[in-house]
N, CA, C and O atoms as a Tinker XYZ file with bonds, in Angstrom:
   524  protein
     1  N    143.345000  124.955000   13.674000    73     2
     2  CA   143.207000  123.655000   14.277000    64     1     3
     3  C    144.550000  123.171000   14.813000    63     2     4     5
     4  O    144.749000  122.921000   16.001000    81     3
     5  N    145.281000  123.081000   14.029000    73     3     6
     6  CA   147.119000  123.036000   14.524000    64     5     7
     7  C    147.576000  123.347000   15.450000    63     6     8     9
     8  O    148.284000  122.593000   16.118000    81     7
     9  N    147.261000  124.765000   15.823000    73     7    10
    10  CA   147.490000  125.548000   17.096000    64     9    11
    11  C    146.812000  124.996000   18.530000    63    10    12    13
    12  O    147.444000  124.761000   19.560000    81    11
    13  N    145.141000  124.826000   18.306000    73    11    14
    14  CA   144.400000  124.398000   19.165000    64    13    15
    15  C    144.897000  122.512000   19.580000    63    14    16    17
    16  O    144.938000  121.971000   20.686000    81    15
    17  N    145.168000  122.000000   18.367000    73    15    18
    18  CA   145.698000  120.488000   18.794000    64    17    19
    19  C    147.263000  120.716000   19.625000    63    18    20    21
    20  O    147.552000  119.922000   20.520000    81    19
    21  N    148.108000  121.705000   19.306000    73    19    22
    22  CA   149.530000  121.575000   20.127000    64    21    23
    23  C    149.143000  122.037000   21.003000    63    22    24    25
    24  O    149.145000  121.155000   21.863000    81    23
    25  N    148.703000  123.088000   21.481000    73    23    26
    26  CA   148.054000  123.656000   23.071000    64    25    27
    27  C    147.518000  122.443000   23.812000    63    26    28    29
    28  O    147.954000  122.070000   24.901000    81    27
    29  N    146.325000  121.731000   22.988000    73    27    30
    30  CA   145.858000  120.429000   23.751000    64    29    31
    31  C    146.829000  119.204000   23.756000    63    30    32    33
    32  O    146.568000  118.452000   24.695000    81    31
    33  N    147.756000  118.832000   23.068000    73    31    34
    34  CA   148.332000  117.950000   23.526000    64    33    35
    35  C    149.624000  118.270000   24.736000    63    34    36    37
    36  O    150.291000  117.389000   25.280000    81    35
    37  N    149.687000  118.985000   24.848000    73    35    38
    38  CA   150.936000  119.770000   25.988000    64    37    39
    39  C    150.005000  120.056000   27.237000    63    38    40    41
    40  O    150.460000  120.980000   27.911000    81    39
    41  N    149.017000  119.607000   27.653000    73    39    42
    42  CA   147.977000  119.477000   28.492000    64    41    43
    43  C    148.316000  118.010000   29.589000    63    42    44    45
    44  O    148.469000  116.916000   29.044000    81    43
    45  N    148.385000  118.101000   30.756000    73    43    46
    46  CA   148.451000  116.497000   31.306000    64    45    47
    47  C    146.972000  116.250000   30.927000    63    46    48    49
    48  O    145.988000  116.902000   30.576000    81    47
    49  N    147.411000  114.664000   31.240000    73    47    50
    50  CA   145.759000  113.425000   31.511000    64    49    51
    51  C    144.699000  114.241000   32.334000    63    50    52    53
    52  O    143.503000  114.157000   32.054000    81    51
    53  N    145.049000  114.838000   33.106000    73    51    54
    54  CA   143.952000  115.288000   34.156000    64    53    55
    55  C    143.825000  116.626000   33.875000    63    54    56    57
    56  O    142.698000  116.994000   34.204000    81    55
    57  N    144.639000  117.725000   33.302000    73    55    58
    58  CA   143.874000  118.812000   32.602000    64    57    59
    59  C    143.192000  118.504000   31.216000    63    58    60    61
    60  O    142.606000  119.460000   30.708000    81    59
    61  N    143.183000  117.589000   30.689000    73    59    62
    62  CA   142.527000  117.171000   29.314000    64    61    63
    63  C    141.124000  116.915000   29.763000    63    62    64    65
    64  O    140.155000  117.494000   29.271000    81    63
    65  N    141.043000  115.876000   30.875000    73    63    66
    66  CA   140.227000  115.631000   31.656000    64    65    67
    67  C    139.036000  116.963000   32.132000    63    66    68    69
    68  O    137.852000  117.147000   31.847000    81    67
    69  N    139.869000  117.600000   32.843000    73    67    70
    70  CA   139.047000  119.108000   32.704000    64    69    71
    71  C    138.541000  119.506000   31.509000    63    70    72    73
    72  O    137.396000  119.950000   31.590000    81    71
    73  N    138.977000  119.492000   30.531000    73    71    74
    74  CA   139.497000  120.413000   29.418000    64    73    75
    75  C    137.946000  119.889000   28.758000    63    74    76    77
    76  O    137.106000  120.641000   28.264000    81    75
    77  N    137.829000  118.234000   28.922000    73    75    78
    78  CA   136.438000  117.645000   27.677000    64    77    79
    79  C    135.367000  117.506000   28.675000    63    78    80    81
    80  O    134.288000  117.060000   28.283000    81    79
    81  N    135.554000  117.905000   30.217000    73    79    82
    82  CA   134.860000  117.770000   31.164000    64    81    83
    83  C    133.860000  119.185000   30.511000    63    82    84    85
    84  O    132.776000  119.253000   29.931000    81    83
    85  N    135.014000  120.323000   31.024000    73    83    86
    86  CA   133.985000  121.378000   30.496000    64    85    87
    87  C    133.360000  121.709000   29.038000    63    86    88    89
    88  O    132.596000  122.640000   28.784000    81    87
    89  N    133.877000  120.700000   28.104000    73    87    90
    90  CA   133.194000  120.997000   26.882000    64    89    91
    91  C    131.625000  120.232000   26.668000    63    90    92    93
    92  O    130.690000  120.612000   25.963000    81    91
    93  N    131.725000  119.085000   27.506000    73    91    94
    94  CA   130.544000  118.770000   28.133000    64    93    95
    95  C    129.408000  119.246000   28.542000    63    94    96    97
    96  O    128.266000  118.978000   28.170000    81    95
    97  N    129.859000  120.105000   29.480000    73    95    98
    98  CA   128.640000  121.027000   30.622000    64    97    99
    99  C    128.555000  121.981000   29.690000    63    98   100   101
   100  O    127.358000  122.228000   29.540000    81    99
   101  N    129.373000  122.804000   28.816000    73    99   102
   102  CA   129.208000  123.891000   28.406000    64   101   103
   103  C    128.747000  124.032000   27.276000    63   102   104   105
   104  O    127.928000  124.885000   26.934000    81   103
   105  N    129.433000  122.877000   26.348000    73   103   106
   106  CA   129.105000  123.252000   24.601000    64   105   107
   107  C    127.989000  122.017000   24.595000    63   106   108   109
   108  O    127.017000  122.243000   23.874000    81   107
   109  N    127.991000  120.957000   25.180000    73   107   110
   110  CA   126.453000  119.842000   24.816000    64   109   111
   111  C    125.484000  120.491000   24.914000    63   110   112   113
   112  O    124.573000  120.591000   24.092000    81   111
   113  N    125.599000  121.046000   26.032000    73   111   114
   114  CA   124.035000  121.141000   26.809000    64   113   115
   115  C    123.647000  122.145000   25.970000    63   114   116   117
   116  O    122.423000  122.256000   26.049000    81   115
   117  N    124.300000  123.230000   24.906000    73   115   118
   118  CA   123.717000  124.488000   23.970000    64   117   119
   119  C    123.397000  123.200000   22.542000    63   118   120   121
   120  O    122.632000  123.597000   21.663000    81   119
   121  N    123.834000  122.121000   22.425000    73   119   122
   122  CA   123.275000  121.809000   20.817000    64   121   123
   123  C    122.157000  120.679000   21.373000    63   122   124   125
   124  O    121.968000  120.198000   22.491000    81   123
   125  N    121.481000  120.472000   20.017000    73   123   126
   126  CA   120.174000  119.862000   19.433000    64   125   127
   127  C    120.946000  118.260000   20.559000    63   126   128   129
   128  O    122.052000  117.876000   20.939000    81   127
   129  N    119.580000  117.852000   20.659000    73   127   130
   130  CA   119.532000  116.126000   21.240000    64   129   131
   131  C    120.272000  115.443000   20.572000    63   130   132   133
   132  O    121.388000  115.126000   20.985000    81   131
   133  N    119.795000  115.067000   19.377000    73   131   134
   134  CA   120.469000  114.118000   18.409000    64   133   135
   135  C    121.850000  114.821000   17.936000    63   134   136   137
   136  O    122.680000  114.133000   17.342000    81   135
   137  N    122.042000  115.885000   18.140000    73   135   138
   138  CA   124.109000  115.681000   18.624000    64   137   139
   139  C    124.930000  115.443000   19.938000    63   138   140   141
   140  O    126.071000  115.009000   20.091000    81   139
   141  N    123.798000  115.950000   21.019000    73   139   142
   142  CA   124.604000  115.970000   22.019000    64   141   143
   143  C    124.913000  114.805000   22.717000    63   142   144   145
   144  O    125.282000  114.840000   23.891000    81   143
   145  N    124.704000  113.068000   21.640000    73   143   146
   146  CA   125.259000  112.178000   21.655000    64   145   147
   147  C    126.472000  111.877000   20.872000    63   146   148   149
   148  O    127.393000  111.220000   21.357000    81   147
   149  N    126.494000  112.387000   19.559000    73   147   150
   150  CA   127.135000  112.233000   19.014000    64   149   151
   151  C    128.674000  113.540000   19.803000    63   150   152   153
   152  O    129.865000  113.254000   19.681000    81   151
   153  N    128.317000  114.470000   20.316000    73   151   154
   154  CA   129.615000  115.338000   21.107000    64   153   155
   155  C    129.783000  114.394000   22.234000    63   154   156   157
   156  O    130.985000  114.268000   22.464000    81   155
   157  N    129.049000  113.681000   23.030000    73   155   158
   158  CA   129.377000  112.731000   24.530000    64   157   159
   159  C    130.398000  111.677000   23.870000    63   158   160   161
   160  O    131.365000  111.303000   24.533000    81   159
   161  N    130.114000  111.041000   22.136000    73   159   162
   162  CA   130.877000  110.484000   21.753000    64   161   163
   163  C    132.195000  110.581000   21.868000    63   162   164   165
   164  O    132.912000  109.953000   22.647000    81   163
   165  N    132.520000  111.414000   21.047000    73   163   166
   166  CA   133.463000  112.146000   20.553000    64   165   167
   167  C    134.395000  112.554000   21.677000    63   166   168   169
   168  O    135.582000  112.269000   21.523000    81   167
   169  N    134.022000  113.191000   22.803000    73   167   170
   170  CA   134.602000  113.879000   23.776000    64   169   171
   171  C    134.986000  112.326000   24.979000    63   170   172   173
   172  O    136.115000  112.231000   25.460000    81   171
   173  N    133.850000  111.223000   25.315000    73   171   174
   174  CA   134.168000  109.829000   25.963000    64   173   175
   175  C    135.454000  109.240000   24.816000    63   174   176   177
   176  O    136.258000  108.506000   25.391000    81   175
   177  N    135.656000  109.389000   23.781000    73   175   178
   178  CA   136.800000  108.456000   23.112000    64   177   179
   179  C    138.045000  109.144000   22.957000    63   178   180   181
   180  O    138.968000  108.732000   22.254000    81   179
   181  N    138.058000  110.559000   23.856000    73   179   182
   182  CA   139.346000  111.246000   23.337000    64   181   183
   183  C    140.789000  111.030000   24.168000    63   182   184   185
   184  O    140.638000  110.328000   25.168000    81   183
   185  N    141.656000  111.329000   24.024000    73   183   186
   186  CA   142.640000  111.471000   24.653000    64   185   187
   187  C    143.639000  112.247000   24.406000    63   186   188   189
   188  O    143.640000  112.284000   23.176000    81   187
   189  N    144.434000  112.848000   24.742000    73   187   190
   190  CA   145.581000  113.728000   24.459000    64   189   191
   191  C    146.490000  113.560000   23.779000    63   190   192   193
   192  O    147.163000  114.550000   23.491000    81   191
   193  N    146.878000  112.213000   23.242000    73   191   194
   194  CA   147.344000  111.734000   21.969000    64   193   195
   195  C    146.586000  111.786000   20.650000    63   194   196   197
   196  O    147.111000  111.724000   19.538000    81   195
   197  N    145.339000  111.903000   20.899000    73   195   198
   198  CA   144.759000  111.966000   19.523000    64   197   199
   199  C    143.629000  113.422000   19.324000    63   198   200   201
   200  O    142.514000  113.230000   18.837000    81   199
   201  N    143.925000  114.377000   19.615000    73   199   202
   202  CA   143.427000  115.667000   19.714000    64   201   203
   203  C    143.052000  116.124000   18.269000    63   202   204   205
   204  O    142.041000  116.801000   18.084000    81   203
   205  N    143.944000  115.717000   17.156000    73   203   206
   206  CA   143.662000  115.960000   16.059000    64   205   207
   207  C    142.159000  115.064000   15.707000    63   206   208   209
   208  O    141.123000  115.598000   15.309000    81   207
   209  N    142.297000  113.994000   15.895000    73   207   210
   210  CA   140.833000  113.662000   15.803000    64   209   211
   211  C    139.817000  114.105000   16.464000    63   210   212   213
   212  O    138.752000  114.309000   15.880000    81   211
   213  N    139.939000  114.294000   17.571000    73   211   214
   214  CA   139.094000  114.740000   18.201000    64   213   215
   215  C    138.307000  116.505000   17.619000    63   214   216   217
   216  O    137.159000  116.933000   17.495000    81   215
   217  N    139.162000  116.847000   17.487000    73   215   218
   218  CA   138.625000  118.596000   17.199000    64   217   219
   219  C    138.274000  118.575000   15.596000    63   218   220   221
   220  O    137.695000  119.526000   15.070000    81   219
   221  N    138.669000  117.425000   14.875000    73   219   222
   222  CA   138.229000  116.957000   13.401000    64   221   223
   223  C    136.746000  116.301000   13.820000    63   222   224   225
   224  O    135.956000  116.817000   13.029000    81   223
   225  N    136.247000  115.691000   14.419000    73   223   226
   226  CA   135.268000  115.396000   14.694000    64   225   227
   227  C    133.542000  116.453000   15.040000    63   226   228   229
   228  O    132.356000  116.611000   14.751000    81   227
   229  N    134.924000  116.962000   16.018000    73   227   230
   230  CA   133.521000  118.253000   16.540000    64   229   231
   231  C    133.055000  118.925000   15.994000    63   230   232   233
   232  O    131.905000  119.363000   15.987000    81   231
   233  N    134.734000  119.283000   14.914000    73   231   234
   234  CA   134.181000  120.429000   13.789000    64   233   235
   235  C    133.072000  119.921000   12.453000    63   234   236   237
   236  O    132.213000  120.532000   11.816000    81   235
   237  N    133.630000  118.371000   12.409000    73   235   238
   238  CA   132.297000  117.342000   11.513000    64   237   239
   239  C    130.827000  117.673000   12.315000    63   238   240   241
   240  O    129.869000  118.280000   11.837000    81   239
   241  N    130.919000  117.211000   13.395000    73   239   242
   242  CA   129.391000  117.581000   13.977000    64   241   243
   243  C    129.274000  118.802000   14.040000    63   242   244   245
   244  O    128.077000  119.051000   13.900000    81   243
   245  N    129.869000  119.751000   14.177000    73   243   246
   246  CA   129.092000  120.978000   14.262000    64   245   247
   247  C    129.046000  121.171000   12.758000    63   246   248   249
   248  O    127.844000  120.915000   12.695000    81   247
   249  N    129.243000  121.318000   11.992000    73   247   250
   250  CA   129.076000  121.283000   10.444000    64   249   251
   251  C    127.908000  120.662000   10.188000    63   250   252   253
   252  O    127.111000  121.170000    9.400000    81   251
   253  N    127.585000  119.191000   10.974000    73   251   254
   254  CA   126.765000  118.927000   10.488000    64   253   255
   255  C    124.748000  119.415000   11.053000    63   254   256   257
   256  O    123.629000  119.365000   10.543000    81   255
   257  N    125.427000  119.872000   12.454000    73   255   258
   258  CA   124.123000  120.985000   13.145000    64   257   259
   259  C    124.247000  122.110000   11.802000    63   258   260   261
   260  O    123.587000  121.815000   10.806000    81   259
   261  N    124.847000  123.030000   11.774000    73   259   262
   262  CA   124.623000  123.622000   10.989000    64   261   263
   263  C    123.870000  123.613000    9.702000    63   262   264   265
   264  O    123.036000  124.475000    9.425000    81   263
   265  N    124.177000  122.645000    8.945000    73   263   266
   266  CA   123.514000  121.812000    8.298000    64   265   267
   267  C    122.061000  121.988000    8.411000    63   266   268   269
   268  O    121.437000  122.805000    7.734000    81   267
   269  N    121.562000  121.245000    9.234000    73   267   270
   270  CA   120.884000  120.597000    9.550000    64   269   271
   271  C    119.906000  121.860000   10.003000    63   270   272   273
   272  O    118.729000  121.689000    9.686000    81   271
   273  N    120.229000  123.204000   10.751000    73   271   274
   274  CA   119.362000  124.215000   10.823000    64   273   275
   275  C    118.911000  124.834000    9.830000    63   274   276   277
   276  O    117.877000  125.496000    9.748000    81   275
   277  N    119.665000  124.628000    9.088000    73   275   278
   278  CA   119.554000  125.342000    7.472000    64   277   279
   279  C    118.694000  124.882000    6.810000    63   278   280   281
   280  O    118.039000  125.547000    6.008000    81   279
   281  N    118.510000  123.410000    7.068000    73   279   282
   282  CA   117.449000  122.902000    6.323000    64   281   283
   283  C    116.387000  123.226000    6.897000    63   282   284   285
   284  O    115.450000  123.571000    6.176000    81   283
   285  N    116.226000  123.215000    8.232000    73   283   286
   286  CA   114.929000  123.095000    9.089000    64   285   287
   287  C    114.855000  125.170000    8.774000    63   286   288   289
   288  O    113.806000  125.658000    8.354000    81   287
   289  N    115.654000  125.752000    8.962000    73   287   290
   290  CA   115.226000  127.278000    8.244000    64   289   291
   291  C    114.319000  127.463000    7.455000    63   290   292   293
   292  O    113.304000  128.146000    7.590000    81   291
   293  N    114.881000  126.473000    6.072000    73   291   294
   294  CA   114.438000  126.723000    4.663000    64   293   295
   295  C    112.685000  125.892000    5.051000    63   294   296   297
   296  O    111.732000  126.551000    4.636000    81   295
   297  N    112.473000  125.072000    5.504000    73   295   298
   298  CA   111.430000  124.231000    5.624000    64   297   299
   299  C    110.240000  125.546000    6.335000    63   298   300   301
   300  O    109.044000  125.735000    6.113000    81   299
   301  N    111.150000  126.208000    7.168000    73   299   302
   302  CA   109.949000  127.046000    8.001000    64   301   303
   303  C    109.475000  127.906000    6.993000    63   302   304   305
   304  O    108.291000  128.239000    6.963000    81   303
   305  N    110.405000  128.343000    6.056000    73   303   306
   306  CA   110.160000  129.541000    5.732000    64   305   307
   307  C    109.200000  129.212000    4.539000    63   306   308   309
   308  O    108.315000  130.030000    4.287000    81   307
   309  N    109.295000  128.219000    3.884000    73   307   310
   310  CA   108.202000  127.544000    3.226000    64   309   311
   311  C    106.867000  127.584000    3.529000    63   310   312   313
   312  O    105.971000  128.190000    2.941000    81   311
   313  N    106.785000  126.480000    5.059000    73   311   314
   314  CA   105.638000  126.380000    5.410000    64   313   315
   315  C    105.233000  128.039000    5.612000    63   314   316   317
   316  O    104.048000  128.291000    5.394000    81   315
   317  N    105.974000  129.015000    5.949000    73   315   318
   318  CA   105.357000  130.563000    6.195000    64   317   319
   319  C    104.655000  131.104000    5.181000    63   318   320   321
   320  O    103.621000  131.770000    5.211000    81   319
   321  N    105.348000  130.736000    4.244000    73   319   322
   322  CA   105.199000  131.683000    2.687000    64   321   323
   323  C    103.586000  130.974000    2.263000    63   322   324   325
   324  O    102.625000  131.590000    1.803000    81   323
   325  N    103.658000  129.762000    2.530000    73   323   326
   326  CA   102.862000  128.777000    2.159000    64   325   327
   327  C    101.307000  129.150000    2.640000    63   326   328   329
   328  O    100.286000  129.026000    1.964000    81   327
   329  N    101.426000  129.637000    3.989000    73   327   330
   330  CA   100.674000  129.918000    4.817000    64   329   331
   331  C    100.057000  131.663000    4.634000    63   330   332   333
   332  O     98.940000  132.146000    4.445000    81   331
   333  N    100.970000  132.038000    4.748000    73   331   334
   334  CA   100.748000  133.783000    4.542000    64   333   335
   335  C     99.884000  133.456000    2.795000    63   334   336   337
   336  O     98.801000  133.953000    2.486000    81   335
   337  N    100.703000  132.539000    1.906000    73   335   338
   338  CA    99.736000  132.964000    0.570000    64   337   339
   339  C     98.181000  132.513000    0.545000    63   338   340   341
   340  O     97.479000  132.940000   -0.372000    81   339
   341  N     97.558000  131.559000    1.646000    73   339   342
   342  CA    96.535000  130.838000    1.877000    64   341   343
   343  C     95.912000  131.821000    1.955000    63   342   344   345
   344  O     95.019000  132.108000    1.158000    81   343
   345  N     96.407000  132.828000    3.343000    73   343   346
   346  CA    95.720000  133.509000    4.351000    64   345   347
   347  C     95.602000  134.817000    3.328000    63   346   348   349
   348  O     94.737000  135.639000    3.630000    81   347
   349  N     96.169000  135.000000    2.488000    73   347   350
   350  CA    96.054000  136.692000    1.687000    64   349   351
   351  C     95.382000  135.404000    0.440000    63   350   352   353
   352  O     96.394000  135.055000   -0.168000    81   351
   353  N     94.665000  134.937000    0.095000    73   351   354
   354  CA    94.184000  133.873000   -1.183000    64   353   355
   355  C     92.600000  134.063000   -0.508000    63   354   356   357
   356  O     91.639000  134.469000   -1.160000    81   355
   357  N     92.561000  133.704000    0.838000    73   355   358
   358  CA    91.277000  133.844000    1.179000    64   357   359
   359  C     90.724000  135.161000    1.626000    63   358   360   361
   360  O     89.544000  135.501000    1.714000    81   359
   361  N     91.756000  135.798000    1.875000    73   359   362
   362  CA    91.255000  137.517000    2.097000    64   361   363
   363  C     90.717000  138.206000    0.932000    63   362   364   365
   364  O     89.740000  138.951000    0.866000    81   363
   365  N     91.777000  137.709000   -0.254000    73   363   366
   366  CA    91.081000  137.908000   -1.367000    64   365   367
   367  C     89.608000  137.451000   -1.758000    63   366   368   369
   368  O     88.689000  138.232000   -2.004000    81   367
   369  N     89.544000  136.355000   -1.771000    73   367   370
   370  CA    88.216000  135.684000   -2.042000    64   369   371
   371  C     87.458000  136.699000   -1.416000    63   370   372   373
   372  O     86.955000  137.514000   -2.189000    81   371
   373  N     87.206000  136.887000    0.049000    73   371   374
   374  CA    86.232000  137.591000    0.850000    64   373   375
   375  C     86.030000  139.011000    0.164000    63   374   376   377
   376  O     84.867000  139.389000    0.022000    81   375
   377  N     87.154000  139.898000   -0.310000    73   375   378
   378  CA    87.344000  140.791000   -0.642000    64   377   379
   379  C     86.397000  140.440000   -2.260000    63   378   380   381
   380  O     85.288000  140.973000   -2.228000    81   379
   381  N     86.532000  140.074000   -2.880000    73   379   382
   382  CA    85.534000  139.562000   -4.270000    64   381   383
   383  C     84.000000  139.895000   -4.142000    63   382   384   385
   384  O     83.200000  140.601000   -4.755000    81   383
   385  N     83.966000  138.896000   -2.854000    73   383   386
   386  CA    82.673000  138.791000   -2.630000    64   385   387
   387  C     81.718000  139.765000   -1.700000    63   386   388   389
   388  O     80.515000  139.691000   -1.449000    81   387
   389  N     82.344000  140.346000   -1.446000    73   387   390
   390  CA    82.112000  141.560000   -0.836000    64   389   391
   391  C     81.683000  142.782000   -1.910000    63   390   392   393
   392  O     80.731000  143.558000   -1.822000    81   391
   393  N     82.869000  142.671000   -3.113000    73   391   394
   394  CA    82.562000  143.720000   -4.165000    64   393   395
   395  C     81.074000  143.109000   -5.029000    63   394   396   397
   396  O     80.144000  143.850000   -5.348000    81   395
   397  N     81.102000  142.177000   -5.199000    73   395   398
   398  CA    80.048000  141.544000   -5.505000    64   397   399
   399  C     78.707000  141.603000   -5.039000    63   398   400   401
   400  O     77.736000  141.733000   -5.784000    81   399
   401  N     78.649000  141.488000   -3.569000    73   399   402
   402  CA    77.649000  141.559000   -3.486000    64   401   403
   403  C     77.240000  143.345000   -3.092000    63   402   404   405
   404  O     76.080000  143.718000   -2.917000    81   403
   405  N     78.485000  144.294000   -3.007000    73   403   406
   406  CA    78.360000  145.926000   -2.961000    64   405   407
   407  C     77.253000  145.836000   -4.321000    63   406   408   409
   408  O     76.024000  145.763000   -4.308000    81   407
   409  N     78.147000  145.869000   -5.399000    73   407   410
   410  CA    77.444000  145.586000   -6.730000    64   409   411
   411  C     75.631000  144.863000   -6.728000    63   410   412   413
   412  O     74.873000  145.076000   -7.674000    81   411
   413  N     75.427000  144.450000   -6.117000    73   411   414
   414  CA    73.951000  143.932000   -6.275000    64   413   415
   415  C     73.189000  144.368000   -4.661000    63   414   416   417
   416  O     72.490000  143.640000   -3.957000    81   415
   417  N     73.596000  145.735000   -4.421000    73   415   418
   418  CA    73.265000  146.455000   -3.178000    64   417   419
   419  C     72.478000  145.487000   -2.292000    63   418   420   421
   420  O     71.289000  145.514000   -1.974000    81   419
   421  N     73.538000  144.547000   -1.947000    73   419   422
   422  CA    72.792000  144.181000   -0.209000    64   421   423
   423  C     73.298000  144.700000    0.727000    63   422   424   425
   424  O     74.505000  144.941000    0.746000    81   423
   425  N     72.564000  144.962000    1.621000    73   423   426
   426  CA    72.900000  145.827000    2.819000    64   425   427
   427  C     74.334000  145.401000    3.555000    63   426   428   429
   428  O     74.589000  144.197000    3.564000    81   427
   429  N     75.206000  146.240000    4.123000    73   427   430
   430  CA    75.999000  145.806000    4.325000    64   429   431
   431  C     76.500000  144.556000    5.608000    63   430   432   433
   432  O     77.299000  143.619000    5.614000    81   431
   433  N     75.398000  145.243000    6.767000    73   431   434
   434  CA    75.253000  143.826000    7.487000    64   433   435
   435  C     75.811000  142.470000    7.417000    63   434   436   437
   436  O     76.637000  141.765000    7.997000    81   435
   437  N     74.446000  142.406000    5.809000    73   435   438
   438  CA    74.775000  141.115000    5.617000    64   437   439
   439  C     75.803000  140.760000    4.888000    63   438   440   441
   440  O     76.136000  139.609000    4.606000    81   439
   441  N     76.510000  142.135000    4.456000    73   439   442
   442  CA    78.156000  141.378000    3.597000    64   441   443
   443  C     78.854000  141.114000    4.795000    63   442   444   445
   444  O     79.646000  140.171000    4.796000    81   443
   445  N     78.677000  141.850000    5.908000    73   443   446
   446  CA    79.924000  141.607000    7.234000    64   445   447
   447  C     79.553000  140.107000    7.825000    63   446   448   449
   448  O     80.350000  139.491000    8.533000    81   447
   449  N     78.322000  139.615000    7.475000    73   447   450
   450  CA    78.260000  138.421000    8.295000    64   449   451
   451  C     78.354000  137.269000    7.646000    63   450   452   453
   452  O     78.651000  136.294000    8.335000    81   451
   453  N     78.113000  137.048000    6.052000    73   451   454
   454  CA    78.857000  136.806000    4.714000    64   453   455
   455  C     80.105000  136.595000    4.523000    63   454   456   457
   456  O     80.481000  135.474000    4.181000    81   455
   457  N     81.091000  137.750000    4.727000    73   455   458
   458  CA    82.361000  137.426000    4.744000    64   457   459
   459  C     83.251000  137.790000    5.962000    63   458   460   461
   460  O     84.431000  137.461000    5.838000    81   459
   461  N     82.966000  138.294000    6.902000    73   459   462
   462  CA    83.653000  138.650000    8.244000    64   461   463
   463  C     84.515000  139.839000    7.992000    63   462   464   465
   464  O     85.524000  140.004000    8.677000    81   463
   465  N     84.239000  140.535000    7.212000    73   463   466
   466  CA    85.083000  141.788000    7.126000    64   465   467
   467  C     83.947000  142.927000    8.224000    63   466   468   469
   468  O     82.857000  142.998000    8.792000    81   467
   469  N     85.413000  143.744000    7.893000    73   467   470
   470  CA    84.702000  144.917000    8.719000    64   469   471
   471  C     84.417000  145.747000    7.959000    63   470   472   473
   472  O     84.645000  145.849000    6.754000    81   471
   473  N     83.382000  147.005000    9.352000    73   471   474
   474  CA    82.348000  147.932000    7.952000    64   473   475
   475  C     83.232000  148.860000    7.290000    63   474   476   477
   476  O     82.912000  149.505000    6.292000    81   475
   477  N     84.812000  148.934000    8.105000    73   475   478
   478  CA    85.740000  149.670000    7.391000    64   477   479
   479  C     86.342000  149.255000    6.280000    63   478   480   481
   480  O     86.671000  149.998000    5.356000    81   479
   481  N     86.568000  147.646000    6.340000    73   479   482
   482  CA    86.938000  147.512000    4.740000    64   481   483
   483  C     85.801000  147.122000    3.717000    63   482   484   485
   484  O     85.886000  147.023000    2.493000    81   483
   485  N     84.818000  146.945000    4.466000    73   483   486
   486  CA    83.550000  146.969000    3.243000    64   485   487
   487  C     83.160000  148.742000    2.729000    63   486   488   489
   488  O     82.549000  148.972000    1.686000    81   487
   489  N     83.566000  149.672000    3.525000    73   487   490
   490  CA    83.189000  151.063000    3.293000    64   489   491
   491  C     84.651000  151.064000    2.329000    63   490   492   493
   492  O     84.371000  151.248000    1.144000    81   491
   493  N     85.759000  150.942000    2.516000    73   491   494
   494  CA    86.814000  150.865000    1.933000    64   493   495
   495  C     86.808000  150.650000    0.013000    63   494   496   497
   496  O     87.227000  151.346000   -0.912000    81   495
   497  N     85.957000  149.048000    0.118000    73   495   498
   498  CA    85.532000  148.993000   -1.168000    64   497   499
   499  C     84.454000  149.596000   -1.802000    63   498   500   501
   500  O     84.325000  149.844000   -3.001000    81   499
   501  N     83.666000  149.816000   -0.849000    73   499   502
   502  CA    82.031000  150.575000   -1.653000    64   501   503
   503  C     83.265000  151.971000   -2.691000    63   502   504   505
   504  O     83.105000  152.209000   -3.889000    81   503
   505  N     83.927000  152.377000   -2.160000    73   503   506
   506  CA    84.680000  153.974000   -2.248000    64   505   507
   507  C     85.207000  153.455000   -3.625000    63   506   508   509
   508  O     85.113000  154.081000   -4.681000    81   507
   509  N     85.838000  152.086000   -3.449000    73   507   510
   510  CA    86.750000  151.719000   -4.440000    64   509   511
   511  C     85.723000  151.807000   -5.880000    63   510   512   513
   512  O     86.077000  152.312000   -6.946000    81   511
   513  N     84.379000  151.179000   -5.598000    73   511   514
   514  CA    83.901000  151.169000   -6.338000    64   513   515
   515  C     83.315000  151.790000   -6.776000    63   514   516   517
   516  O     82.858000  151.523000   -7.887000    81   515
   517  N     83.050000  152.833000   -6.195000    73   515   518
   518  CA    82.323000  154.034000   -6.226000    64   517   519
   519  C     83.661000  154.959000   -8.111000    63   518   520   521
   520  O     83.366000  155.678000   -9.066000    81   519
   521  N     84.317000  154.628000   -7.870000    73   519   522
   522  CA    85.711000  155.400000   -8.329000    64   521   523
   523  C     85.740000  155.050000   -9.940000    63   522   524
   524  O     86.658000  155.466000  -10.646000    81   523
């Protein structure tokens, strides 16, 4: 940070100018909405006297995107897990009832239209059960 603040303060008014111009076009427009006010902030209040704040700031907001994906990560991966255990909970069920009704020989037809499996995994279990 030290390095990057003496480089930027040895900058004139009008290359600084450039300097938060292009961090603008380049680094806003890649983060989330609700920072890329808080970077217009940050970058509208700066000046070349105070660079140390400034790059203390960005590195606060980007810390705090980061953040903030991490959570929204962990949330997806929840709702996934959450979802995948529904979807293999009710495969199971079908799979039950399928052996069930193998067991009290109804034709298979009517287990496929019963539980929506196919005649390959209803032949699958007849085998199982067969065993």
């Amino acid at each position: 940070m030290q390095k990057l603040a003496g480089v930027l303060k040895r900058l004139t008014p009008d290359e600084f100018r450039h300097f938060t111009t292009w961090l603008k076009n380049v680094v806003k427009p890649r983060v989330p909405g609700d920072f890329s006010g808080k970077i217009d902030g940050i970058l509208n209040d700066s000046n070349p006297l105070e660079v140390e704040r400034m790059i203390y700031n960005l590195e606060l907001t980007l810390e705090e995107m980061q953040q903030q994906a991490l959570l929204k990560g962990k949330m997806e991966g929840k709702l996934e897990g959450k979802l995948e255990g529904k979807l293999e909970g009710k495969l199971e069920g079908k799979l039950e009832v399928a052996k069930n009704l193998l067991l009290l020989n109804v034709d298979i037809d009517t287990i496929i239209k019963a539980t929506g499996l196919s005649p390959e995994e209803i032949n699958t279990l007849r085998k199982q059960l067969e065993n």
